[in-house]
N, C-alpha and C positions, 0 to 999 in steps of 0.2 A: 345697268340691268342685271347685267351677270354675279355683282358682290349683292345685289339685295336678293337673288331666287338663290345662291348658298347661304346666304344670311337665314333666310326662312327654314330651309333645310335644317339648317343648324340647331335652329331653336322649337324644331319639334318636339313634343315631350313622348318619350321614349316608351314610360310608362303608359300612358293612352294610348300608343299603335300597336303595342302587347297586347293590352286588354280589346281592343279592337280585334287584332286578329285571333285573340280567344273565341271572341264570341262568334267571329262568322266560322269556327269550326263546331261542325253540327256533331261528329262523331267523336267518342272518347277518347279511342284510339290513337284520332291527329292531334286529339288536346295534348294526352300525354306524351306522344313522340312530341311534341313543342316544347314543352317545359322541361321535359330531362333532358332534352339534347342537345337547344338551341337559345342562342342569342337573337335580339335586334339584330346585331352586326353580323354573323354569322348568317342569317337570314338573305342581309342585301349583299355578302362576297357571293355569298354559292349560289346566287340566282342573277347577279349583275345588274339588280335594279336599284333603283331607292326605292324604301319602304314607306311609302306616305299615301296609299289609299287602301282599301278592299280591295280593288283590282291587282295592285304590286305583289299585297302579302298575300292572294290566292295565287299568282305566280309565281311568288318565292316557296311557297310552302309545294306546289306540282317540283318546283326543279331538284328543292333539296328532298323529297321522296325517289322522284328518279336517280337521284347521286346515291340515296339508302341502296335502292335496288340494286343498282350495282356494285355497292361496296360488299352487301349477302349474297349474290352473287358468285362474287371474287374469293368471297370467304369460304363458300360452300365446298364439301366434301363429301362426293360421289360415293365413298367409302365406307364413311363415317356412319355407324349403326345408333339410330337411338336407341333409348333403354327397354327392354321388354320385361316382364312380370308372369308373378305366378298367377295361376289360376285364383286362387285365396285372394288375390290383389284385386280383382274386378268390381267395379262398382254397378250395384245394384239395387233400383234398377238405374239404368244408364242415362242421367239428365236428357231431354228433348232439347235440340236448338236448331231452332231457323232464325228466318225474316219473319215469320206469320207463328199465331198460335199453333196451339196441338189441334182444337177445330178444325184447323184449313187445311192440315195433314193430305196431300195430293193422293187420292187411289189410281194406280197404276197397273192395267188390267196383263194381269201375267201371257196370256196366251195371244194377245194380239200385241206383245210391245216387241220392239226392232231398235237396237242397237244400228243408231247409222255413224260410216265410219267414211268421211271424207280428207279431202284435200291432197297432203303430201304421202298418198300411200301408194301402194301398187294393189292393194283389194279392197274394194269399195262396196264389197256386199254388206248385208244389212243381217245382224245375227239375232237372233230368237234367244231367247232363256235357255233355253235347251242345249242350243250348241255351245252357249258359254259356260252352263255349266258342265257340260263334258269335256273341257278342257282342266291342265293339268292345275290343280286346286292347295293352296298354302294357307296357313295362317297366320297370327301373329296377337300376342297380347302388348296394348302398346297406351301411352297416355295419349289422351285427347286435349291440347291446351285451347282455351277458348280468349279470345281478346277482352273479353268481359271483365277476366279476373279467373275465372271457375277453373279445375282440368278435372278428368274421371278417365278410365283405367275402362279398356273393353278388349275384348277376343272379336276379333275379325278375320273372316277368312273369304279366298276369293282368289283371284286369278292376279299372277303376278304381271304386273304393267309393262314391263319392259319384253318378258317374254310373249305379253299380245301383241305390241307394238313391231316384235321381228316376226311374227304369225300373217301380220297384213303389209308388212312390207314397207313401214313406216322410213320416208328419207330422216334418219335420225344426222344428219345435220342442217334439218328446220330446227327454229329459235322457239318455237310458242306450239303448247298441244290445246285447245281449248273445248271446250262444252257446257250443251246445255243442256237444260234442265227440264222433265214436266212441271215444276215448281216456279216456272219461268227466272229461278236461279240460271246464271252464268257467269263462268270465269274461267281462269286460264293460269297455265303453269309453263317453265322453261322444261328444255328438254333433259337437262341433267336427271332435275327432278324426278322428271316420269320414268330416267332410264332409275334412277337408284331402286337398288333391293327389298328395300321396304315398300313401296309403291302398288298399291294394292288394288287392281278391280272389284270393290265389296262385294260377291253375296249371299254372304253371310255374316250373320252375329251369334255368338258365345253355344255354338254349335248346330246356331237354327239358321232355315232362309231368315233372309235378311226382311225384319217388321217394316212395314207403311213408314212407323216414329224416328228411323233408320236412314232410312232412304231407298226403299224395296223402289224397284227391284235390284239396285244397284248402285251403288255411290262410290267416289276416288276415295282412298283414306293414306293417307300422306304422314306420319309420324314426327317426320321432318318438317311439318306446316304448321301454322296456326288455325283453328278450326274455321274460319271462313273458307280458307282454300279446297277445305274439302268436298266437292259438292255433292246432292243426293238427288235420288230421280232420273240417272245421266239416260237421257235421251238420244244425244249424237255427239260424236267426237271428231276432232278437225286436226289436223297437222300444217301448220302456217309459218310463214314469214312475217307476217302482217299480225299487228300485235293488237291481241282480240280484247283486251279489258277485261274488266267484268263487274259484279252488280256492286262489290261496297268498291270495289278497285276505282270506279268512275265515278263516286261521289268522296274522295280523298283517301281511302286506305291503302298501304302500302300495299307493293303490285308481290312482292316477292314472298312477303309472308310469312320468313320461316329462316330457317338457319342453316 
């Protein structure tokens, strides 16, 4: 019994569980992380299974994204400034990107919305427009890379992340900052990231409040990211242990994002 199930094994055709796990990847993203990075065989070392169904290669392909995560991770440097531009560089006007058309663009009512801020902090109040933006306010001209293919060049300006995160008292050695969204966007970032220099509370764009097209009243902009990470609309932000996912993160795209 044992020489005819590696017999079978053997004589799977290699090319058909490719093209099988091509197709059960719905995003383009995990298509092209598969084809430039990975083997068959590479597939079943770094997940420790065989690869002979749907079920195996959606398990192969979670473990080797988690092995990614942490190899950009390891790779990351807290230091490390991406490039910034001149004014003249800005693109305009600044491509729109969601989940949803420009139609479904979320209105987000200025004078009743509330920044809520839980989990690993020590201030758990809820902040108003107002008080965030009378705190101490930076900018940045920086590209936006998007996974699609596309990037564009914007001025953002906004409250730096790391100096909010020591304003409420944030345990900065939690693993995960996470939020969501009026857009019912959500996702999540490590803490390196939120402490680095670039790391931006939006609200502002190219020296105005920040547009509805935007992410008014307020969105993360992360230089260091790839455009999904950055989310718009931020409604409530969390400081965890407990690793939050998020919206393309939990239908295969890579958790970490960025460089």
């Amino acid at each position: 019994m044992k020489i005819k199930k590696v017999s079978r094994m053997i004589s799977i055709d290699g090319d058909a569980v490719l093209n099988e796990a091509l197709r059960s990847i719905k995003h383009p993203a995990r298509r092209l992380f598969l084809e430039r990075s990975l083997t068959l065989g590479s597939l079943s070392l770094l997940s420790g299974c065989a690869i002979v169904d749907e079920d195996s290669v959606e398990h192969a392909l979670r473990r080797v994204s988690r092995f990614n995560d942490e190899v950009q991770a390891w790779l990351f440097d807290p230091k490390l400034l991406a490039p910034t531009y001149s004014e003249a560089m800005i693109t305009r006007p600044f491509p729109f990107n969601a989940y949803y058309g420009e139609d479904e663009i979320r209105q987000v009512d200025a004078e009743g919305y509330r920044l809520e801020v839980t989990g690993m902090v020590a201030d758990k109040h809820s902040w108003t427009l107002a008080e965030l933006r009378d705190l101490p306010q930076t900018d940045q001209i920086t590209r936006h890379i998007c996974i699609e293919g596309w990037s564009a060049i914007g001025k953002w300006g906004g409250v730096n992340f790391a100096d909010f995160l020591a304003r409420v008292g944030a345990d900065k050695t939690a693993k995960y900052i996470g939020f969501k969204c009026a857009d019912d966007y959500y996702t999540s970032i490590d803490m390196p990231t939120a402490l680095h220099p670039q790391t931006l509370l939006t609200l502002s764009y190219d020296g105005q409040p920040l547009p509805p097209r935007n992410g008014f009243p307020m969105k993360l902009r992360m230089p260091t990211k790839l455009g999904y990470k950055n989310p718009k609309h931020i409604q409530a932000i969390f400081v965890t242990n407990t690793y939050p996912g998020g919206y393309w993160e939990d239908q295969g795209y890579n958790w970490f994002g960025g460089s």
